[in-house]
N, C-alpha and C positions, 0 to 999 in steps of 0.2 A: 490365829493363824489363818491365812489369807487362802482359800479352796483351788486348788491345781487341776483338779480336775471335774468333769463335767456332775459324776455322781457324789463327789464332796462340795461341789457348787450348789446344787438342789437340795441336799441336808443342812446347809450353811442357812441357805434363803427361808427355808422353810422352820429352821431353828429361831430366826429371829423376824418371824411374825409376818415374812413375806405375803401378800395375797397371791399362792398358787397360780391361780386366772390369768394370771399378766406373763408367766415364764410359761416357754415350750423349750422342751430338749428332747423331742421326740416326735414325728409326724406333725414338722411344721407344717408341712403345705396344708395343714387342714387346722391351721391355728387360724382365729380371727383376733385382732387387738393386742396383742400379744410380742413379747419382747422372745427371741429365739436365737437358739445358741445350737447347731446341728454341725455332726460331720458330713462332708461329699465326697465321694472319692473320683478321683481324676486319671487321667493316664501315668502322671507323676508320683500320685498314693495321694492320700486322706488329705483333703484342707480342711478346714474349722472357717464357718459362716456365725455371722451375728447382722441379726438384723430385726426391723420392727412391722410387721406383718397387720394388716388391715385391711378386711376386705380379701379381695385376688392380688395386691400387690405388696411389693417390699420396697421400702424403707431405710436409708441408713446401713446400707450392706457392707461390711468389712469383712476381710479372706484372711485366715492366717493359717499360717504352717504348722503349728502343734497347739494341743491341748490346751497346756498352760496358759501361756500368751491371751488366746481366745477366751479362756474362763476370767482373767485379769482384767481383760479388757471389761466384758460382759457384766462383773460385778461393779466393776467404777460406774458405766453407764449405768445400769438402774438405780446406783445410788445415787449419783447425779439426778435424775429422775424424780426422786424422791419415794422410788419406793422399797426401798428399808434401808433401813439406818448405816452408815459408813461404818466398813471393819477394822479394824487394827493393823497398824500396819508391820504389824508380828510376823517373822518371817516363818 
């Protein structure tokens, strides 16, 4: 089953052997190398950011509206990446 949200995303990764080091989902600005999945909230409510952190800058920024979507996203990308293995696509 494929992780919906940000705290079954982090137990997913981390179940299958992820190297921690490379994910933030919490106090990116202070992530270096690092692939990052954070909520912001707007005058609108909550968007969901993913993006890839190095150094002071960002990389690869996409915005989305809910959880979900953003965690979906976030997992294809580092599997694409190569760093842990593709999940099932079990709904």
């Amino acid at each position: 089953m494929r992780p919906k949200s940000v705290s079954e995303l982090e137990a997913w990764l981390a179940a299958q052997g992820g190297d921690q080091t490379y994910f933030c989902f919490d106090d990116c600005h202070l992530a270096y190398d690092a692939y990052c999945l954070t909520p912001r909230a707007t005058k609108a409510g909550t968007v969901w950011e993913t993006y890839y952190t190095e150094g002071r800058g960002q990389a690869d920024l996409r915005t989305f509206a809910d959880e979900d979507t953003a965690c979906a996203y976030f997992l294809s990308w580092v599997e694409d990446q190569g760093l842990v293995r593709k999940a099932t696509n079990d709904a």
